[in-house]
C-alpha positions, 0 to 999 in steps of 0.5 A: 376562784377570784373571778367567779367570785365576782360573777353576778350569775352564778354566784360562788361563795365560801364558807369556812369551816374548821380545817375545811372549806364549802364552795357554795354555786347558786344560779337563777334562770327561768327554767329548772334545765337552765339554771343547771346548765349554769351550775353546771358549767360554773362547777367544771370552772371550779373543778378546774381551779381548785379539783384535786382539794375537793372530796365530796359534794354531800353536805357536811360530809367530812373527809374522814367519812370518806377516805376510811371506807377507801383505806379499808377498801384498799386492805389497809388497817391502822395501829396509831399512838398519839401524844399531843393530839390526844386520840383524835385522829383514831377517833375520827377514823373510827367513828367514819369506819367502826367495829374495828374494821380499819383502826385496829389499835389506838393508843393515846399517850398519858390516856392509855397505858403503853407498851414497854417499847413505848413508855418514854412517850408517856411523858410527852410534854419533857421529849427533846424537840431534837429527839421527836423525829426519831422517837416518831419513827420508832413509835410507828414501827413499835404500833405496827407490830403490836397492833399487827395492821398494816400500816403504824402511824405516830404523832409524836408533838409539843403540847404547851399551852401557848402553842398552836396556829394562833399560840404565840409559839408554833410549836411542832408535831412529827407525824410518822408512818412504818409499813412493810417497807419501813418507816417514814416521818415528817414534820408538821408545823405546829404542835399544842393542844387547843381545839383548832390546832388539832383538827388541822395537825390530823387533817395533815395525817388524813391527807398524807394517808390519802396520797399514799393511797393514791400513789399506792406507797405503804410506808417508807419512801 
């Protein structure tokens, strides 16, 4: 967006926000009609750059609040169990979709109790690193069937206190997704558990549910 960010009229601007980004196009001109023939056209040069990151054009919409209703349109529902983040990406998905009609089981380790089959992830902050792909894998197939949804998601991560984006230590989370074809897990480079880091570790679970749902893929791959 270089360009259009040094064009004197339209204006392009930026703001940031946690995890998200605002494009901002204003335009002066004597008519009402040309001033939107301007936005107009500046808008399809951006959607041209950068189209497939933009979700919305509603202000202080969030992602969420978007892709939920297209999960639940699409008959997905969700079992998640969450270590170092907490419970947050349940709630962000429960608060865009609530009542139960997307999320129908969430379990945050060290905050609610756990299923047997998943007790060792109680003690998150002791798991091997070497061991957490696996144990993510496992923890979605495990809240899939227990929470009997479509589609079991796992985050299994480190949680020290010096990690995170800006920690001194990355640190790592390792998301995993069980559905009717199996479980299927990767890595997201960082772990900890400071404000910042997690809203960007569950932006990576929102954007990996939303290419799945874009390429129809229901777990494994």
């Amino acid at each position: 967006l270089g360009a259009l960010m040094h064009a004197a009229n339209p204006t392009v601007g930026l703001a940031a926000h946690t995890g998200q980004v605002d494009i901002r196009i204003a335009a002066r001109a004597e008519t009402a009609s040309e001033a939107e023939r301007l936005l107009d056209e500046v808008e399809a040069q951006v959607r041209a750059a950068v189209g497939r990151y933009i979700y919305s054009t509603t202000p202080g919409e969030s992602y969420e609040a978007v892709l939920a209703p297209q999960l639940a349109a699409a008959g997905l529902t969700l079992a998640i169990l969450e270590t170092n983040t907490q419970g947050l990406l349940a709630q962000r998905l429960d608060a865009a979709l609530p009542g139960g009609r997307l999320v129908l089981l969430a379990l945050a380790a060290g905050a609610t109790s756990l299923p047997n089959e998943l007790e060792r992830l109680s003690d998150y902050h002791a798991l091997p690193v070497e061991q957490m792909a696996a144990l993510a894998e496992d923890a979605a197939v495990h809240v899939r069937a227990e929470g009997k949804a479509v589609l079991g998601v796992a985050l299994v991560g480190t949680a020290g206190a010096d990690e995170g984006i800006y920690g001194r230590q990355s640190g790592a989370t390792w998301l995993a997704i069980a559905g009717p074809a199996g479980p299927y897990s990767e890595r997201i480079p960082f772990g900890g558990q400071d404000e910042y880091t997690l809203v960007r570790i569950t932006n990576q679970v929102l954007r990996r549910l939303a290419k799945q749902l874009e390429t129809q893929e229901v777990g494994g791959e």
